[in-house]
Structure formats: C-alpha cells, structure tokens
C-alpha positions as CSV (number, residue, x, y, z in Angstrom):
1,X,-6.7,138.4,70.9
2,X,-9.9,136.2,70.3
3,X,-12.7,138.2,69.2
4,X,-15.6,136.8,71.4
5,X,-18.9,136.9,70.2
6,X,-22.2,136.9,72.2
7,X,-24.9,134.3,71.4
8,X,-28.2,134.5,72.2
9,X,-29.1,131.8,75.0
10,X,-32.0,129.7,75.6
11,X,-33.6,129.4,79.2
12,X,-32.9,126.2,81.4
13,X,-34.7,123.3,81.2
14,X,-37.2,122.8,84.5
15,X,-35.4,120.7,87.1
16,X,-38.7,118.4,86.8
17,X,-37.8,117.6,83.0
18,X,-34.3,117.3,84.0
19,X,-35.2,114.5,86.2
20,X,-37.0,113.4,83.8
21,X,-35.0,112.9,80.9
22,X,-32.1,111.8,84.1
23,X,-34.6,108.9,84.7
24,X,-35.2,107.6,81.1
25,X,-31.6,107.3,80.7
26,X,-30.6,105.5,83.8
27,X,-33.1,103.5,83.1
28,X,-31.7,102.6,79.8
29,X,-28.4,101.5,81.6
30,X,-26.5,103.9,80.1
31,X,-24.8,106.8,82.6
32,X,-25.5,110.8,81.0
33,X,-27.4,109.0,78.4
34,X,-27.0,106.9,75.7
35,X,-25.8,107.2,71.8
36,X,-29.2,108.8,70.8
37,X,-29.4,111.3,73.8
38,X,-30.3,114.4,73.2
39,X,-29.4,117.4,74.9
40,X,-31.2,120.9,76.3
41,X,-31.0,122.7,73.3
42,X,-31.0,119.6,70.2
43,X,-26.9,118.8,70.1
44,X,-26.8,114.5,69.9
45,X,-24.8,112.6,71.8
46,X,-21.8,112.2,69.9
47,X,-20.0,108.7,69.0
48,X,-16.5,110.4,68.6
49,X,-16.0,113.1,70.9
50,X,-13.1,116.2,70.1
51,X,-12.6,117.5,73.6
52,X,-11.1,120.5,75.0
53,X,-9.8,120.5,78.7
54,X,-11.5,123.8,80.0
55,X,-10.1,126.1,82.7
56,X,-11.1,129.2,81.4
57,X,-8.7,131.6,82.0
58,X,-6.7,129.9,85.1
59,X,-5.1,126.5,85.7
60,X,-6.3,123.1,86.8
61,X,-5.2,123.5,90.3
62,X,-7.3,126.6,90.8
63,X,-10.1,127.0,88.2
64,X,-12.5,125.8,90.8
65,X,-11.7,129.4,92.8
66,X,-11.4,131.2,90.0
67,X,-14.4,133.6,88.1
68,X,-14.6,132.8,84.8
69,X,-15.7,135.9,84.4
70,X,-15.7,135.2,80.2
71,X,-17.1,131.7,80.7
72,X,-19.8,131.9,78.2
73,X,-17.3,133.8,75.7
74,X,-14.9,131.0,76.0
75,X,-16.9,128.0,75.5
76,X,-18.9,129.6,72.6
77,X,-14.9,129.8,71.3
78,X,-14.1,126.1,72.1
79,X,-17.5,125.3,70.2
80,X,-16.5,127.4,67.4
81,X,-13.2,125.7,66.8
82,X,-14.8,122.4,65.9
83,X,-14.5,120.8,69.6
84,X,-17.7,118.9,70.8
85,X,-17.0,118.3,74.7
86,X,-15.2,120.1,77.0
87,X,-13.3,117.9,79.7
88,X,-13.7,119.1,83.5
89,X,-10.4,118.0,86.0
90,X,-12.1,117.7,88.8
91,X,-10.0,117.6,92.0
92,X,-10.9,115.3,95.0
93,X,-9.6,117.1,98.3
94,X,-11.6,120.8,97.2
95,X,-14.5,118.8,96.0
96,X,-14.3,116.8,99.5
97,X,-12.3,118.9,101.6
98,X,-12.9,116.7,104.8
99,X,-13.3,112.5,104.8
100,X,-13.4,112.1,108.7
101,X,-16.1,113.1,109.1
102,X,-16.9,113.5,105.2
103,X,-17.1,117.2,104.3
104,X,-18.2,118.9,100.7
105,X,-17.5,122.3,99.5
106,X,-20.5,123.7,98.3
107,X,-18.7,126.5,96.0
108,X,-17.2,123.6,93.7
109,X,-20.3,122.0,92.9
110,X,-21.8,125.5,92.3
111,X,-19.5,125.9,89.7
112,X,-19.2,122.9,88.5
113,X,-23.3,123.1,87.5
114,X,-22.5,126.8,86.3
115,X,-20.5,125.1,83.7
116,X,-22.7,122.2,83.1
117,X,-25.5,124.4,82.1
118,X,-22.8,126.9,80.1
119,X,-21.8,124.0,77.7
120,X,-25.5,123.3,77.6
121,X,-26.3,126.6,76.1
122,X,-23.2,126.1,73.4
123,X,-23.7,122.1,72.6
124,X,-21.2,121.0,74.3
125,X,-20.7,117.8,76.5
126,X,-18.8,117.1,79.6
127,X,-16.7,114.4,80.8
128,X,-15.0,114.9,83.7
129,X,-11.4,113.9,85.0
130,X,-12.0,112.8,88.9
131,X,-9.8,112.4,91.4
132,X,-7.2,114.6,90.6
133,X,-4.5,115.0,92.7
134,X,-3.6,118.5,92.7
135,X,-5.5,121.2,94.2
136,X,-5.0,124.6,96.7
137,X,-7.3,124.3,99.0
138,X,-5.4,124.0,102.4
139,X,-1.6,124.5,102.7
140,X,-0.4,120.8,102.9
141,X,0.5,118.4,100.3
142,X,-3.1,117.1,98.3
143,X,-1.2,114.2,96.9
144,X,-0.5,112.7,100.4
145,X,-4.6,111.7,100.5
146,X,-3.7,109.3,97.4
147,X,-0.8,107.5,99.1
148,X,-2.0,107.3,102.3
149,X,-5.4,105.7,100.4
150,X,-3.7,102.3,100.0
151,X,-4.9,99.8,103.1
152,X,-7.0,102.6,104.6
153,X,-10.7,101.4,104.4
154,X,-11.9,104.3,105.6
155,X,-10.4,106.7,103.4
156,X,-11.1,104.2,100.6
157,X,-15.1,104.5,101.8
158,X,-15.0,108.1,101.4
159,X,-13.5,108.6,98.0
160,X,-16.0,106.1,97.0
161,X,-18.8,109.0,98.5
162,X,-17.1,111.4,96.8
163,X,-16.9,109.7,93.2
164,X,-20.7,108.8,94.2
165,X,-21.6,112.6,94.9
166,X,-20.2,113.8,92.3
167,X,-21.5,111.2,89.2
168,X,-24.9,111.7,91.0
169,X,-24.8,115.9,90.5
170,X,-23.5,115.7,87.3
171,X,-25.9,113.4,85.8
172,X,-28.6,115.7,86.7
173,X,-27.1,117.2,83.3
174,X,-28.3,116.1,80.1
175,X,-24.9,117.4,78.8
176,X,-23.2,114.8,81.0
177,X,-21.3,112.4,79.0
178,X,-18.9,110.5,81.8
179,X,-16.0,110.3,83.3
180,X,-12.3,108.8,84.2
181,X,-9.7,108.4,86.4
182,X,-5.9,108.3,86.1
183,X,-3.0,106.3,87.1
184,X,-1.1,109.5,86.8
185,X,-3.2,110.6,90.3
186,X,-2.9,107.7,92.2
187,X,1.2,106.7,91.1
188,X,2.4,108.6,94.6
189,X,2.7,105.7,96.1
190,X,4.9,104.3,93.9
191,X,7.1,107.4,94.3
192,X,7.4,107.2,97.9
193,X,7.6,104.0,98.4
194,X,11.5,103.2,98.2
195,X,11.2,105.8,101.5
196,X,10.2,103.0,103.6
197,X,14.0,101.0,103.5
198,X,14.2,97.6,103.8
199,X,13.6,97.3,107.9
200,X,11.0,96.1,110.6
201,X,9.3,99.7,109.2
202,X,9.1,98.5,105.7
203,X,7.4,95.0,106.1
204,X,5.3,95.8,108.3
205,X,4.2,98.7,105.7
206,X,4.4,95.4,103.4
207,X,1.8,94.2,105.7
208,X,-0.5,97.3,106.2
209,X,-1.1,97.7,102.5
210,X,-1.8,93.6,101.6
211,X,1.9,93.3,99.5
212,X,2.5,90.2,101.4
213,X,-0.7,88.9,101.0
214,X,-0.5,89.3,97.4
215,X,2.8,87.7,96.7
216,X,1.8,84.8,99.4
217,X,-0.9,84.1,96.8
218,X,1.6,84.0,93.8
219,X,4.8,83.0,94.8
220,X,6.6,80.9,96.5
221,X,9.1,82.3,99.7
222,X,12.0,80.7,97.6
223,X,10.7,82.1,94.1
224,X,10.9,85.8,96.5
225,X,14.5,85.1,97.8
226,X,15.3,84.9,93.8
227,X,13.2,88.8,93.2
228,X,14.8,89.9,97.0
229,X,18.4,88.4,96.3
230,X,18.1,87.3,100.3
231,X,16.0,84.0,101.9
232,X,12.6,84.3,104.1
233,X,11.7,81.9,106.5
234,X,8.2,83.7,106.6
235,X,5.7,85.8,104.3
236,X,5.8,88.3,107.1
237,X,9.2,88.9,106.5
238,X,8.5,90.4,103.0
239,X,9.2,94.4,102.6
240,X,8.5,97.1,100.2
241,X,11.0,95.7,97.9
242,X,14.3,98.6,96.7
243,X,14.1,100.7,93.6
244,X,17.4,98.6,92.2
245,X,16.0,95.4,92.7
246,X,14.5,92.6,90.5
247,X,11.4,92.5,93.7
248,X,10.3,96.1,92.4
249,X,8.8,94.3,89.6
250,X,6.9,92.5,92.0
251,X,5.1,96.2,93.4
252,X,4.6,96.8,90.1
253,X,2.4,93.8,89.5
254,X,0.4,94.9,92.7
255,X,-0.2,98.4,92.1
256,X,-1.1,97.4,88.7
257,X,-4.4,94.9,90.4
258,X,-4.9,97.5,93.3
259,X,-5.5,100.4,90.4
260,X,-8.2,97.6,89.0
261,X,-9.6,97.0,91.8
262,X,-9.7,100.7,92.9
263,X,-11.4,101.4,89.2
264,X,-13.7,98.4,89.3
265,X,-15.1,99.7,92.9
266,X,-15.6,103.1,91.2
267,X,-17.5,102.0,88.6
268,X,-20.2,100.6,91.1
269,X,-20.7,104.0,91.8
270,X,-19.7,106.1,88.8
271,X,-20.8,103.7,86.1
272,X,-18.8,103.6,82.7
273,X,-16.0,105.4,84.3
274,X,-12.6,104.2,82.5
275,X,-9.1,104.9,83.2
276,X,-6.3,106.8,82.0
277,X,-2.9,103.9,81.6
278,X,-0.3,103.7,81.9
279,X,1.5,103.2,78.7
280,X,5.0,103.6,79.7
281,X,7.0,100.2,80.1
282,X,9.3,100.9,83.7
283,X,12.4,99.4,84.2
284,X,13.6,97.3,86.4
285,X,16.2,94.7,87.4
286,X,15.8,91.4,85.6
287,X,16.7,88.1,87.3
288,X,19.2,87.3,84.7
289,X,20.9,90.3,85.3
290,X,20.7,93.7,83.2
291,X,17.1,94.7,83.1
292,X,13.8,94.3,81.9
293,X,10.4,95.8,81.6
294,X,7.4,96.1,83.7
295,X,4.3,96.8,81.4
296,X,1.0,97.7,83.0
297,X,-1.4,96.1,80.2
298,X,-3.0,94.2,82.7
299,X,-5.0,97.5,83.6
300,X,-5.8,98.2,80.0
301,X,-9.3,96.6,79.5
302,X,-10.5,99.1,82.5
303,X,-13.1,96.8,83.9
304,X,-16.5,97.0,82.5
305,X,-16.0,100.6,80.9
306,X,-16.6,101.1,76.9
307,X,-13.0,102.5,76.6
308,X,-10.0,102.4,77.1
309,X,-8.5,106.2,78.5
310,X,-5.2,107.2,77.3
311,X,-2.3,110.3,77.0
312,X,-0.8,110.2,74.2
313,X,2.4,112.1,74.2
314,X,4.6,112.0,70.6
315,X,7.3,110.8,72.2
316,X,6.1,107.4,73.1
317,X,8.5,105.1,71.7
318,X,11.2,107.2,71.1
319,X,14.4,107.8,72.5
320,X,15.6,110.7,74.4
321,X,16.4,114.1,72.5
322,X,14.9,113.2,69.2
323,X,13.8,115.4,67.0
324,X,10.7,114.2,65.0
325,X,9.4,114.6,61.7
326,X,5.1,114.3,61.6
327,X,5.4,111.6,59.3
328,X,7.7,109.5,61.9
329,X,5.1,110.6,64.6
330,X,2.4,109.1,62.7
331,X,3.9,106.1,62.4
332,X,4.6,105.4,65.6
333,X,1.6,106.5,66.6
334,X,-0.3,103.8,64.9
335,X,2.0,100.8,66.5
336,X,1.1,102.6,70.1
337,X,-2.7,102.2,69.9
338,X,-2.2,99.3,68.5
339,X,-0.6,97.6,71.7
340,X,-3.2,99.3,73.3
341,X,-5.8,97.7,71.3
342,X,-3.9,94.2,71.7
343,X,-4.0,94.1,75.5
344,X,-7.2,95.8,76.4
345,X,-9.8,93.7,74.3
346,X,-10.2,96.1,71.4
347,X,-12.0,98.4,73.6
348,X,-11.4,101.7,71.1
349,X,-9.2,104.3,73.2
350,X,-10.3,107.7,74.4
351,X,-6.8,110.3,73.9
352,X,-7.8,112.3,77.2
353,X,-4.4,114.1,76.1
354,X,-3.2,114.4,72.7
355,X,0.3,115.9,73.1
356,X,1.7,117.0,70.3
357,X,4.0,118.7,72.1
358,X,4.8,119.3,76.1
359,X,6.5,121.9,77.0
360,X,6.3,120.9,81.0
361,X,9.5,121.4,83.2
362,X,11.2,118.0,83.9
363,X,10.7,116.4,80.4
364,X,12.9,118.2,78.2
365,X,14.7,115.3,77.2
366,X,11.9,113.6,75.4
367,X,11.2,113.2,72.0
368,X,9.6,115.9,70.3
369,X,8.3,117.3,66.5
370,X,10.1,119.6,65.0
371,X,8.5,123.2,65.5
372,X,7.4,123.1,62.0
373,X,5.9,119.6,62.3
374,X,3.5,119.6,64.4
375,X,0.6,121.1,62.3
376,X,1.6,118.4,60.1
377,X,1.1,115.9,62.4
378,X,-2.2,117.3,63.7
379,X,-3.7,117.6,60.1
380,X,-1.9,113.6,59.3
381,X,-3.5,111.8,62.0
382,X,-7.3,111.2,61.5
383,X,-6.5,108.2,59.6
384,X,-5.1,106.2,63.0
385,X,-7.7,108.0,65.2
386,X,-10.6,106.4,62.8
387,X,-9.2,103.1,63.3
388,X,-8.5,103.1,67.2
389,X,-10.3,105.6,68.9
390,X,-13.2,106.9,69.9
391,X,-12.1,110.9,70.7
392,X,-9.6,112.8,71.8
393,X,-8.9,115.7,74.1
394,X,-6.2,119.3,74.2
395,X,-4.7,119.6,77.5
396,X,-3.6,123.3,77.3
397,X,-6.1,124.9,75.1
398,X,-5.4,128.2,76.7
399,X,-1.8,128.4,77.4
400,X,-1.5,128.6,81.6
401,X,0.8,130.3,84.1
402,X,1.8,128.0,87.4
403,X,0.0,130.4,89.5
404,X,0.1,129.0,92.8
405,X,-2.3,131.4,94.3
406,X,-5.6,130.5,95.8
407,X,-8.7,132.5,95.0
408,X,-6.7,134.9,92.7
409,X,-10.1,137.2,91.2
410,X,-11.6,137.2,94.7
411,X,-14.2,134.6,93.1
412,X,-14.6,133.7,96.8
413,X,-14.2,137.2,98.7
414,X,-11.1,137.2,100.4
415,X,-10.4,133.7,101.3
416,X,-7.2,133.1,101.1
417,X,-5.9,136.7,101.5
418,X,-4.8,138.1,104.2
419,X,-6.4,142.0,104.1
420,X,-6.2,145.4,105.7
421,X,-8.3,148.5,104.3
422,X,-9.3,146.1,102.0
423,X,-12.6,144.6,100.9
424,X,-14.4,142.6,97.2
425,X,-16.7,144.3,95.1
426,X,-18.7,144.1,92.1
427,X,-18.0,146.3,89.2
428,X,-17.5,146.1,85.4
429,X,-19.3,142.8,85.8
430,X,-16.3,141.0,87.7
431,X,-15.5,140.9,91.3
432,X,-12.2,143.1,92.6
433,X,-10.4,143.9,95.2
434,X,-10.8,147.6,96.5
435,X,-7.9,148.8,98.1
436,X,-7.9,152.1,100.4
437,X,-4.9,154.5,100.6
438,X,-2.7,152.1,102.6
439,X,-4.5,149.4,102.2
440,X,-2.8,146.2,101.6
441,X,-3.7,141.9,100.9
442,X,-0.7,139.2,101.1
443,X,-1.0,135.6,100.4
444,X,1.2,133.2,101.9
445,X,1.5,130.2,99.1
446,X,3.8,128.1,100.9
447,X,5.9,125.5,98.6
448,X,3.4,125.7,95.9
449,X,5.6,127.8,93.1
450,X,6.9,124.6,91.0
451,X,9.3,126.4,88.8
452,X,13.0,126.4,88.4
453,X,15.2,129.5,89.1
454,X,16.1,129.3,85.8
455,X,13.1,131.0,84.9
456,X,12.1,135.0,85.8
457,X,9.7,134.9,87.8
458,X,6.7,137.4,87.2
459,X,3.5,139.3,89.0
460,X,0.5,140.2,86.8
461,X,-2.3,141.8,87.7
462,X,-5.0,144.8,86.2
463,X,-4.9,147.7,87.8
464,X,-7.4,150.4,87.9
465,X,-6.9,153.9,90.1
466,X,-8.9,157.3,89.2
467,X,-6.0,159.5,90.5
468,X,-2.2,158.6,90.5
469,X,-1.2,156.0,92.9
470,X,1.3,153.8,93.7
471,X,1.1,150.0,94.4
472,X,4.0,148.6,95.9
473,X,4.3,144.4,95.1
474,X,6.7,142.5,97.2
475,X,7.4,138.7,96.1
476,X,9.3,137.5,99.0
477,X,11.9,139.8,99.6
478,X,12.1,141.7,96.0
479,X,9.8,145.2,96.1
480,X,8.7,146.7,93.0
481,X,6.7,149.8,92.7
482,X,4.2,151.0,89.7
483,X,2.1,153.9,89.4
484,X,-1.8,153.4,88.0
485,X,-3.8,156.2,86.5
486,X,-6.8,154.4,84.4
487,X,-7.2,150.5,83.8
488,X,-4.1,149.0,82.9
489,X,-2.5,145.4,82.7
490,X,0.5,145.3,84.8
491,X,3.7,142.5,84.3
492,X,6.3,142.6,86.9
493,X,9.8,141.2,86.2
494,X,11.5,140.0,89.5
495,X,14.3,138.2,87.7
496,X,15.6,134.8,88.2
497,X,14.8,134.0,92.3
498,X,14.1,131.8,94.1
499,X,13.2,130.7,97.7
500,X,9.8,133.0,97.7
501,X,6.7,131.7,99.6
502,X,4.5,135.0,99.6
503,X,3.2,138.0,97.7
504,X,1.7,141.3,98.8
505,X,0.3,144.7,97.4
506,X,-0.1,148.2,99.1
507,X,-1.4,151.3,98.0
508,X,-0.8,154.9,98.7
509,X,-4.4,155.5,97.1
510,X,-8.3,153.6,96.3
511,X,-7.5,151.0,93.3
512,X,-8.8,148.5,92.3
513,X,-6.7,144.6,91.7
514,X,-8.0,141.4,89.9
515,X,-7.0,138.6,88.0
516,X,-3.6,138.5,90.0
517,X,-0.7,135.6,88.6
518,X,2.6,134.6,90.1
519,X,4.1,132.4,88.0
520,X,7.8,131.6,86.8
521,X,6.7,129.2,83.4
522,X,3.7,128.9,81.1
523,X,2.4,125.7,79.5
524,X,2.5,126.4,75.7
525,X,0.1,124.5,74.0
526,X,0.2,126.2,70.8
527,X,-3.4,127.0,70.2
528,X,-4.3,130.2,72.5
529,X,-1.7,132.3,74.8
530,X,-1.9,134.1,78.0
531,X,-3.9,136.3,77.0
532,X,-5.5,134.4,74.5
533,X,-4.2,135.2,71.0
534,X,-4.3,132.8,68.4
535,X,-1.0,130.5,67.9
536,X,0.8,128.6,64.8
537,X,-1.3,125.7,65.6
538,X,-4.4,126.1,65.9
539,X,-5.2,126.4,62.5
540,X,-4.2,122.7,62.2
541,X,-6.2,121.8,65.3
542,X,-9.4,123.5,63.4
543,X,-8.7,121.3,60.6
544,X,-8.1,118.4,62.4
545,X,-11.1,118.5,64.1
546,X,-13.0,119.2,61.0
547,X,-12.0,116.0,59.4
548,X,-13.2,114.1,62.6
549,X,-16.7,116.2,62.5
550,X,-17.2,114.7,59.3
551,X,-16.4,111.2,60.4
C-alpha cells in the first residue's frame, strides 16, 4: 500500500491577488501564464511537463461525483514520484448538463477548484482534457451530444459557452497551465454514420451536416461517380457515402476540416488549446481497386496552438499480435513522432497518453512489449522525448475498476440512489451511508457495465457494523449475503454474468457503506493497483521521469 504522508500546507492566495497575477498574464497573451509564471507557493512554469492523469481513487467517468476523500495524500504521491502536472478529463455533458437552455452543475466546478488549489499546495500544474465524451450524469447515451453536434448551430454555440466557462474558471488558477481536445471524443459520428444507408434519408443527412457542400467545392459530380461507383445528375444527390466504398475516403477528408474548424473556433475562446490526432492511417477502398489509406495529417498543426497533442500507444506501427522487445519499441517510436513532426510544422508534441501498455477490452490483438520489457522501454525513451516533445502524460496511474455507478461515496448525498431507512453522514472524515435495520439503497445503472461475460463480475464496498449484521447485495438477480462486525473491506464474487442493470444492499442491522464498486475489469497500468500498492513499473516510471526533471 502507499504510505501517505502529510505536508504542511500554506494558506490560499487572496482572490484579489489571484486576479491579479490572472491579469498580468492575459495581458502577456499567454493563457495560465507564460514560461516564467510562477505559482502560489514558488513551483515555475515548467517547459517540459511529466503529467499524471488524476482521478483519485475512481474513474474518469465518475471522479467528478466522487470524494476524494485522500485527495491531498494522493497528489502529494504523484508529486513525489517525479510528475510535475496532473491532467484533469473534464467531461462536457456533467460540466453542462443542459444546452437548451444552457445549464451548469455547480458541484463540478466546486471540485474542479478543490483540485486546482490541491495541486497548488503540492506544485503541481493542471491541464485539462475538455470535452470528454463519457460521463454518468443522466441515464442516456453522453456520446449522442457529440454526433448530433455536426450541422447543429445551436448546440455548436453552447459547447463554445461551455469550453468558454470553463477556460475562464480555471484560469483564475495560477496553477492553470491549458488544455486540449480529442478526436477520440468527437469520432462518434464517424461510427454511426454508415447507419444512415444510402437513401433519400442519407443525402439529405449529406445535406444537413454541409458533406455536399464540401465535395461541391472540391470535386467534380463525375470525379464522385468514380468515389460513389454510381453517376449524379445533382450535388443534392450525394449521401453519406458506405463503409466499403472508395467515397468513405471522401468523409474522412471532411471530418478531418470539420475537427479544425471545431478546434480553431475553440481556441477563440480557450486560447492555446491543441488537440489530441489522430495518428492511425484508416483504410479504405482505393479507386484502383484493393485499398488505401486515409491519414488525418491535415489536422496535425492544430491551428494556432504551441503543440501538437498526441496518444502514443506502443503498438503504433506494428502489426497485430506482436510481441515487442523495448528496444523495437523505441525505434519505432522515434519514426512515429517523426511523421508527426513532418506534417504538423515541427510544433513539438505533447504525449497526453504514453501507453506502454493497454490492457483495455477490445484491443487485445495489438502489439504489445513483452512483460518484462516495458521498464526497459520507460527507462530507453528520454532520448526521442528530448528531440520531439514537449511532455508527456500516464493514463491509468491508479489502476481503475469500470464502475458504472454514479455518486458511489455519497459525495453528493443520495443522488443517484434510490433509499429506504437510509440517510449520508459524516464520520471518520468521509461521508457514508447509514443504513437502519432493514434499511436498504439500489441503483439502477442501466447499460453502463462495459465488460464482457468473460470476466467475474464483482461488488466492493467497506463495511462498518458495531454488532453482527447482515447485508444482503443483489447484482441483478444473483444474492449474496455477508456478515460485518467492525470496519472491514468486502469483495463479492458473482461469477461470470451477464445481463445485470442494478445493484442493491439491505441490512438486518445500523451499518455503515462507502466507497461501493461494481465492476467486471480493471485497467492495469502497472504503476499503482486498486488499492494502491506499488507495481513492477513504477520504479521505471520514477526513473523515467527523473531523467526528464533533469532536462
């Protein structure tokens, strides 16, 4: 387990000399402050940043309703291991719950300043991720917002107010260093899009989202009967092109500008934000027959930003089910960033992900290192990042469960819970749930648990009764009983199931419930576990980041 240790705090600046120091940087044009900026408590603005992607003890998709109970613990342990920024996903729909009319949740910026000042306190800076896709904050799909964005003017106005609202709040911080979006977060669209068919439904989709303006601009209606493999007598008669055709080339090429455009009208509001690429080269149809690539480096210079944002995974150019040895890695790592570098103006690249490995369901086919490699890789690269970047950031510092729960420590009272003979308290510093003798809370999570069957699925929780009692957990239709006498961590096994969309607890006695998982797969990033013990590669990441401090 990491050993936490206290340190002693300094108070806050006054808001007056926040605003302050806030106005002598905007006025120098440069957004959270410039290269000489100094923050609260005498940590510089840092050229390279080593960045850890903090969600305390939770996940992405519900950090923002979490506690953090150990916040100040945590950060003074991501400071310790030689990181210099923390990264902040910020997602759009809880941030912004309602854009007609344009709604804010008050508890997300709460905590989002909660942390800004935290990393203060430890020298840490924070960039933040916005616009993520994910989130838990109503029951439908989040990721619908992003694809119904294309050709909808109004919803385009109020993500623009929320990127606006948020860069505004954050740079109140002196610790504010900037921020990015992804193509990762808005690539829905081109998911969905072969939905449409080929049909009167389809073009005039074509037509609602400005495709057939754009290819009226660029091509000929006989160069499109080539792409389409049919002949238009009118520009109106242009669809969302197949998956297994040449045209899907075409969408590619206008996803690509409307991801620039989208970026370049952030930046007006959020300035120096950069974007995440998208490095992989799709395939599609070619002309000729076979098939070809679409490459996105048109996106790659990211406007007017400094840099460049990219994931790095290992098993970028690579085929499928290779095994890799660090020194391979390496290697190809320094011919990736260096198409990167060719195609975006020699901007130097920010790693917002630095996969060494990925352990996440779906992509088991790809490349990987070699168990044994990968501290070898970690402690090989600071050579390539000298030459092309300008940081890098962990995704899974802390290894994660895919809890799909909202609100799981009662951060937020009982929201989210359905409760009887139930209510939140304060005690040992953390809010719980008190349960009476029959009391009982359920959650209803819908089609939010992403795992595979192939997985047991599992309940966590602590537990804390003075006098023998029973809680009874139900995970859909499975029931499994334990008894509590004392504070105790509790793991349920319920097996490989599937088809569950709720979870409840009763008691036949008063006790006490927090920090509640459901979860059928953990990201393993190799650093910190569940419960955050130390794993084989941090040690590597501590040297790693060393040799970049020095830099």
């Amino acid at each position: 387990m990491i050993k936490y240790k206290r340190e002693k705090t300094n108070k806050h600046l006054a808001p007056k000399v926040l605003c302050l120091l806030l106005a002598l940087v905007l006025a120098a044009g440069v957004p959270g402050g410039g290269r000489g900026c100094i923050l609260a408590y005498g940590a510089e603005r840092p050229s390279y940043r080593r960045s850890a992607t903090y969600t305390s003890d939770a996940w992405v998709i519900n950090f923002w309703n979490s506690e953090s109970d150990h916040m100040e613990e945590e950060l003074a342990q991501i400071q310790a291991d030689g990181f210099n920024s923390i990264i902040l996903v910020v997602p759009w729909r809880e941030f912004q719950p309602g854009t007609g009319p344009v709604l804010y949740n008050q508890y997300a910026f709460d905590k989002l300043g909660q942390v800004m000042e935290a990393a203060d306190r430890h020298g840490l800076w924070v960039e933040l991720r916005v616009s993520y896709t994910w989130d838990y904050y109503e029951e439908s799909e989040s990721r619908l917002r992003f694809r119904e964005m294309l050709g909808n003017e109004s919803l385009e106005r109020a993500w623009l107010e929320y990127l606006e609202r948020v860069y505004q709040f954050a740079s109140q911080y002196p610790n504010f260093y900037g921020g990015f979006i992804t193509w990762e977060d808005f690539w829905n669209y081109m998911e969905d899009a072969p939905s449409f068919g080929t049909g009167s439904r389809s073009m005039d989709e074509a037509g609602r989202i400005g495709f057939q303006d754009y290819l009226k601009e660029r091509y000929s209606l006989g160069e499109l009967g080539q792409y389409y493999g049919k002949h238009f007598t009118s520009y109106e008669n242009v669809h969302i092109p197949a998956r297994d055709t040449p045209a899907y080339k075409l969408l590619y090429e206008f996803y690509d500008q409307y991801l620039i455009r989208l970026l370049e009208m952030g930046q007006q509001v959020f300035p120096g934000l950069s974007m995440e690429v998208r490095n992989d080269v799709d395939t599609v149809e070619a002309l000729s027959g076979g098939q070809t690539g679409a490459a996105h480096y048109s996106t790659f210079p990211c406007g007017n930003a400094s840099d460049t944002s990219l994931m790095y995974s290992v098993s970028m150019g690579f085929g499928f089910h290779e095994e890799l040895t660090a020194a391979s890695a390496v290697d190809m790592m320094n011919r990736q960033l260096a198409l990167v570098q060719a195609y975006n103006g020699g901007k130097p690249i920010y790693i917002d992900q630095l996969l060494y490995m990925d352990e996440t369901e779906g992509f088991s086919h790809n490349a990987r290192l070699a168990p044994g490699e990968r501290g070898r890789f970690l402690t090989s690269i600071s050579g390539v990042l000298r030459q092309y970047t300008n940081g890098y950031g962990i995704w899974s510092y802390r290894n994660y469960a895919n809890n799909p729960l909202y609100n799981s420590q009662f951060a937020l009272n009982t929201r989210g819970w359905d409760t009887s003979r139930a209510r939140v308290v304060e005690r040992d510093g953390s809010r719980q749930v008190r349960l009476e003798n029959s009391g009982r809370i359920s959650q209803n999570f819908g089609d939010r648990m992403t795992g595979t069957a192939s997985h047991d699925n599992h309940v966590r929780f602590t537990a804390d009764s003075d006098q023998d009692t029973v809680v009874t957990v139900t995970l859909g239709q499975i029931v499994r009983k334990v008894e509590v006498h004392g504070k105790q961590e509790v793991d349920l096994n319920f097996g490989k199931i599937s088809g569950y969309n709720s979870v409840s607890f009763t008691s036949s006695g008063v006790v006490y419930l927090d920090n509640i998982q459901v979860y059928n797969f953990v990201q393993d990033g190799q650093l910190y576990g569940l419960d955050g013990e130390e794993l084989g590669c941090l040690e590597a990441m501590r040297v790693l980041n060393g040799l970049m401090g020095e830099w």
